[in-house]
N, C-alpha and C positions, 0 to 999 in steps of 0.2 A: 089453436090450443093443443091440440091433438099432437102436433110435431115435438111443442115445449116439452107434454109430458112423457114422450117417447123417449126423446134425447134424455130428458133425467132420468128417466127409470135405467138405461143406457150406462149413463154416469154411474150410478148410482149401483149396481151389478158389477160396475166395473174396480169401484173401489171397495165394495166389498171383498172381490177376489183380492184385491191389491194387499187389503190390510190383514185376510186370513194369511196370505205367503209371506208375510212378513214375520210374522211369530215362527216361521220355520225356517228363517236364514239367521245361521250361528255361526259361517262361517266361509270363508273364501271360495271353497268348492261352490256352496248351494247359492251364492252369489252371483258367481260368472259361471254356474254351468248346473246349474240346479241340484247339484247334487250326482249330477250322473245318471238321474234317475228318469228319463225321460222315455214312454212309449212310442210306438211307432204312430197310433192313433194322433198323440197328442202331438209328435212334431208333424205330422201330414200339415195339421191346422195353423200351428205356430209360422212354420215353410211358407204356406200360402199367404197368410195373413204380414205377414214379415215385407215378401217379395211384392204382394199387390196395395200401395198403398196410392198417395198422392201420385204416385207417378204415371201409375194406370188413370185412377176415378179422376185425374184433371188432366195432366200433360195428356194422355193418347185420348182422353175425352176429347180434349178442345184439340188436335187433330182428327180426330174423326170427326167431329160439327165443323172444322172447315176445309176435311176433305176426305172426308168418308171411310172406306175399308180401306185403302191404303193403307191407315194407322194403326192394321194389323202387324204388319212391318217390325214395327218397334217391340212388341213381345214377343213374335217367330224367333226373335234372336235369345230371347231367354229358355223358348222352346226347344231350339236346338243346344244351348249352353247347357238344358237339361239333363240331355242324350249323354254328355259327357259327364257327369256329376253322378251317371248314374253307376258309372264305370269303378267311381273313387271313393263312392260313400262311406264304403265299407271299414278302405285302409285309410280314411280321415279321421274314423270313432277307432282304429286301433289306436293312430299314435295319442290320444287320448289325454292332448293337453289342453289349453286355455284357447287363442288366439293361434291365426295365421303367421303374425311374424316369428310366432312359436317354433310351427313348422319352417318356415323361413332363418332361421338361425339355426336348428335341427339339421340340416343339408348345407347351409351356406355359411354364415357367422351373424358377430352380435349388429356389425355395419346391416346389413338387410333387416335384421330385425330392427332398426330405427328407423332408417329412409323408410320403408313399409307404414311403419307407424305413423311417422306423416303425412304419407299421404292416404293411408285411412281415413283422419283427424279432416285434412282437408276436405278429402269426397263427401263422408258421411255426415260429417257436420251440414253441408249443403244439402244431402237427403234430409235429415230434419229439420234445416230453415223452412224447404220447399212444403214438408207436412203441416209446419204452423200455421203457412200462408193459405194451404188447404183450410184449416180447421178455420182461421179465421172467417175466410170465405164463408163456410159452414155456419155460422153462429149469425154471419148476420144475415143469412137467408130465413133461418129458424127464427131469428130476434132480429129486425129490420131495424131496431133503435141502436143496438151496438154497431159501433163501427168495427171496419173489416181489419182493419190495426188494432183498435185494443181487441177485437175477438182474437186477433193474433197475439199478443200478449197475453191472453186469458190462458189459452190453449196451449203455451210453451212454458206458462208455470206448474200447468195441469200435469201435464209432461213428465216436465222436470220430477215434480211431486212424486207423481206412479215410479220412475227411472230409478231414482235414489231408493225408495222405501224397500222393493225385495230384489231385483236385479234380475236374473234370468226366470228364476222360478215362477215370477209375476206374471212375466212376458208369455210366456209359453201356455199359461194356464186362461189370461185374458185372450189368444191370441183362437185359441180352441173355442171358446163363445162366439169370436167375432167372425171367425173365418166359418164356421158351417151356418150363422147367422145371413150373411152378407149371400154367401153359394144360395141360399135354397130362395131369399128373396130374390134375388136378380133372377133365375130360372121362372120364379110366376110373375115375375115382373113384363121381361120382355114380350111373351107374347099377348097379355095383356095389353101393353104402350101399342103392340102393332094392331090391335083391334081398332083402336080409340081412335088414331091417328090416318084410321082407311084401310088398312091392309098392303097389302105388299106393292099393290102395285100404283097405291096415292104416294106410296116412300118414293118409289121408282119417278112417276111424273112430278115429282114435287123439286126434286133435288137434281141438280148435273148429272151427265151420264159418268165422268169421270170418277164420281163418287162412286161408283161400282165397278172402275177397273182394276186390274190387280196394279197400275204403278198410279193411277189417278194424276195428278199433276206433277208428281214426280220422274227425275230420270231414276236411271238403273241405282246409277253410285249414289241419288239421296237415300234413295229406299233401303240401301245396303247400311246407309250411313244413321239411319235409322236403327237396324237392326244391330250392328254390329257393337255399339256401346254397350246394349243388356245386356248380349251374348256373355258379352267378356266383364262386366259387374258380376253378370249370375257364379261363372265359374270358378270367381276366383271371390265368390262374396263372403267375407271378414263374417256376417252374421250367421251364414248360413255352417259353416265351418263350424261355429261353436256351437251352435245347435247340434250338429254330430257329435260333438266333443261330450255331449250333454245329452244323449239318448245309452239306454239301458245296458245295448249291447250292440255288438257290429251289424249282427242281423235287422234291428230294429232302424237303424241309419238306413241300410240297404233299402227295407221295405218301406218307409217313408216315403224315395225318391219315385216309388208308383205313383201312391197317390199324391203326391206332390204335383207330377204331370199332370195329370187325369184333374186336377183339381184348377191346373192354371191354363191349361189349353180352354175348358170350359169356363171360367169365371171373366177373365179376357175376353174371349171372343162378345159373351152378351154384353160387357161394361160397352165395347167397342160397336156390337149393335144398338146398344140402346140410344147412344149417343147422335150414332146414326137414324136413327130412328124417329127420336125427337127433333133433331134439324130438318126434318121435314114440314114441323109444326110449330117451332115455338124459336123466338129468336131473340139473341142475347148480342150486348155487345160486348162481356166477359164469356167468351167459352168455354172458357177452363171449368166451369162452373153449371155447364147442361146438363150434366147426372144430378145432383143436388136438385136444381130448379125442375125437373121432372120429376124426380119424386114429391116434389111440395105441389105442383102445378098440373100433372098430365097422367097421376095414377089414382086411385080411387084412395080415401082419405090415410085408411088403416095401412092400408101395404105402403104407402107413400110414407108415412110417418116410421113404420118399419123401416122402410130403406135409408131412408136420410138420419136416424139412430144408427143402422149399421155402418154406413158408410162416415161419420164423424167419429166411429170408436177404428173404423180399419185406420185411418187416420192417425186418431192417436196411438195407436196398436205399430204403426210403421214407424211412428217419431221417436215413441221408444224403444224403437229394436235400431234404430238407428243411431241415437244417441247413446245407447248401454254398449253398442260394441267400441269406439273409438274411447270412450272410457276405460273398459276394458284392458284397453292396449296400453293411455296411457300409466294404468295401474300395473296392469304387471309385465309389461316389457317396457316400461322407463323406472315407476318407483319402487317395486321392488326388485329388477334386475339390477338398476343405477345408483336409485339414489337408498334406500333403507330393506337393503336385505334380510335383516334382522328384525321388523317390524311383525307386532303380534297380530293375529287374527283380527280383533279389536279393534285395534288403528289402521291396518288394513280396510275394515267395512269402511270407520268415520271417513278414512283419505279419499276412496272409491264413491261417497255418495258427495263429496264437498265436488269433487270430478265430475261428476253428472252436473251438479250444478253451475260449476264455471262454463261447463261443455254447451249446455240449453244458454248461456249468456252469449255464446258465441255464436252461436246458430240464428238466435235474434238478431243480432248485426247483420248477420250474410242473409237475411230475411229481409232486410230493406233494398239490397242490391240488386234480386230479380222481380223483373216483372212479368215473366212468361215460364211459368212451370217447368214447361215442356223443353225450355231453352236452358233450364238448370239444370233437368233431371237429365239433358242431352249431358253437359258439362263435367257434371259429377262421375256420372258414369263412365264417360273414358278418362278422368284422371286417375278414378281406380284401376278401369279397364288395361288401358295401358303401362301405367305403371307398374301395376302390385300380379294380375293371373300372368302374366308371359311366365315369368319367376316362378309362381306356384304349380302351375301347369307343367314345368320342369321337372319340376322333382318328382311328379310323378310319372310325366312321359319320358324324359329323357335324360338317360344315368349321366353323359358327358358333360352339362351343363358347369359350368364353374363358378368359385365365389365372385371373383372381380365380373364376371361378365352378369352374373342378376343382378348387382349392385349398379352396373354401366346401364343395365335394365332399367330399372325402376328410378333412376336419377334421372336417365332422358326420358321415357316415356311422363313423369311427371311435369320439369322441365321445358318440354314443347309442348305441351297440351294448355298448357298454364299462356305461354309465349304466342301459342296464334290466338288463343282466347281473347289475349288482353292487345294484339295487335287488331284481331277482327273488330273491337269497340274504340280503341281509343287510338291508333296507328296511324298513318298518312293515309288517306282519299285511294290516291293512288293503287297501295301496296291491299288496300281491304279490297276493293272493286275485284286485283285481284286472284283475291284468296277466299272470297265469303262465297262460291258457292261450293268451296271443296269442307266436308265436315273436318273439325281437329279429328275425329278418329283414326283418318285415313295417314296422315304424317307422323302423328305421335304413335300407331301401332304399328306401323314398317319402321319405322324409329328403332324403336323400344324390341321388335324382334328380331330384326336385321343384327342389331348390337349382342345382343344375348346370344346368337349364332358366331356370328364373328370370333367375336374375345371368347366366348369357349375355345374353339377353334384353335386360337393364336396362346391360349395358358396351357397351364399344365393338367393333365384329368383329374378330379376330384380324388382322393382319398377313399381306399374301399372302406373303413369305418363312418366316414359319411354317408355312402350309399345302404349301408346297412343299418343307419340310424331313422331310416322311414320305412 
């Protein structure tokens, strides 16, 4: 009973925030960027809550219950994509527009601000199927009578609902509850679970020694191939961009990406111990799902009921920061750069929220497709990874980059990341055997950088009012 009213009270706080910031969006600014008006305090929260959702509390969950700190691995790589972001913050909230393909047509043309957009559309859409199928999980751990399908359907109209009604301003202001909600439970949570469950060294005899070595059952190049998708989602993340776009001033962007660090090195690392922790005691044939089931099952009633609220709002908190940027994109870098440039504030909002909604229809679909989290959240991440940062990362590392060659960029790196994907499931016997243990990151990001070198190389140098336009 204790969990039910948790989780409502949860809801219930959450759509209060939802439907106060809705009476304060009038207009395209405080939709896609709040206004402008964003602290540094509040995107610390937003940053963290954004970046740690399903892809931490289930995908590097159920790696770590089936193989330990290894599945450190996979956020090291958003940890050092950090290091670099921290470099950009600043001149990302100067050029102080909407969207990445923004920037991307700002230095190159309107071609990269398309391809860009789809494959935004692609990735992120899959980060929000992957949050539903979390939340469904979620719901029926909480309510053992709904099933984990319609809890996923429940949870993608929920979604949807929150996405459409105030757009950034929502996000940002939900994401601040959930994200020092979630940090300060998981801190009294862990060492609690290690009391309960013996102490450090029942984890140690309980579990593989592999579970405690820095590559565990992996080689070099999984472990790399692990890390090397966030790195490159983090730097070149579509969400986190506009979140810049959408803080007060340069400084406040800047100061953000401290505690942005300090916030995701720690909240990682316990999601990743607790995970571990519990697989010493409690055993599942759904892994994806041992953070959840430890809060209901292996923490003392109240904290437990605590964390499993928190962690179904991070949840939802990720699906809509997921879902409101690839709308975003396709509102104003297709329908008002393409189709209705003339379009008033007004039908701007209505077009932008019927968008969320066709967007959350489409994420349902690619919701039935995976059945391993960690196997989606791998996929998504380098279709953006490789496609869309090599390009971004140019414009700000390096002035010789050219139009044709980020275009030659982001059409292969999408292109083969898509191609071994659908070769590694459905290909000849043969040709998977093999290719299935080389991760797509590794072909589709020498791909996609190789080419971006090259064809600079071989065109003409950029235009100085280009390089002066960032």
């Amino acid at each position: 009973m204790i969990y039910a009213v948790t989780v409502s009270l949860v809801v219930l706080l959450l759509c209060s925030i939802t439907a106060y910031k809705t009476t304060q969006v009038k207009n395209k600014t405080d939709f896609l960027v709040a206004g402008r008006t964003l602290s540094w305090p509040v995107l610390v929260f937003t940053l963290l809550s954004s970046w740690i959702g399903a892809g931490s509390l289930f995908a590097g969950a159920e790696n770590a219950y089936r193989n330990g700190f290894v599945a450190l691995w996979q956020p090291l790589g958003g940890w050092a994509g950090l290091l670099v972001i921290g470099l950009i913050a600043g001149r990302a909230r100067h050029f102080a527009q909407f969207t990445v393909p923004d920037l991307l047509e700002g230095r190159y043309n309107s071609g990269a601000r398309v391809l860009a957009t789809i494959a935004i559309v692609i990735s992120y859409t899959i980060i929000a199927s992957y949050q539903f199928i979390g939340g469904g999980d979620m719901l029926h751990i909480i309510f053992p009578q709904i099933d984990r399908t319609i809890g996923m359907y429940i949870v993608a109209v929920f979604v949807v609902l929150f996405t459409a009604a105030a757009g950034m301003a929502s996000i940002a202001y939900l994401d601040l509850v959930i994200g020092s909600l979630v940090t300060v439970t998981a801190m009294v949570a862990v060492p609690i679970l290690l009391v309960r469950v013996g102490g450090w060294t029942a984890v140690r005899n309980s579990l593989p020694a592999t579970h405690f070595q820095v590559l565990g059952n992996y080689t070099l190049s999984g472990a790399i191939g692990l890390a090397l998708p966030t790195m490159l989602l983090l730097i070149g993340n579509q969400g986190m961009y506009q979140k810049f776009f959408s803080a007060k001033s340069e400084s406040d962007a800047r100061k953000s990406v401290i505690g942005w660090i300090v916030g995701t090195i720690l909240l990682e690392t316990l999601l990743v111990a607790m995970a571990v922790i519990a697989s010493a005691k409690l055993h599942t044939d759904k892994p994806r799902e041992i953070i959840p089931l430890t809060a209901k099952t292996a923490l003392p009633s109240l904290l437990g009921a605590i964390l499993l609220g928190g962690v179904f709002a991070k949840v939802i908190s990720t699906a809509n920061n997921y879902l409101f940027s690839p709308a975003t994109n396709l509102i104003h870098d297709v329908y008002e750069r393409f189709i209705n440039g003339a379009a008033t504030q007004r039908r701007i909002l209505l077009v932008s929220r019927m968008v969320v909604v066709l967007l959350g229809i489409f994420a349902v679909l690619q919701a039935t497709q995976f059945e391993s989290i960690l196997r989606a959240a791998l996929y998504a991440y380098t279709v953006y990874g490789a496609a869309v940062t090599p390009a971004v990362m140019a414009v700000f590392f390096w002035r010789r980059t050219t139009t044709p060659a980020a275009i030659t960029s982001i059409v292969l790196g999408t292109v083969v990341t898509i191609a071994w994907e659908l070769t590694q499931e459905k290909g000849p016997v043969s040709i998977q055997r093999q290719i299935a243990p080389i991760p797509a990151v590794y072909p589709a990001l020498v791909t996609s950088v190789l080419s971006l070198i090259i064809v600079s190389l071989l065109t003409e140098p950029p235009p100085i009012n280009k390089l002066k336009s960032i």
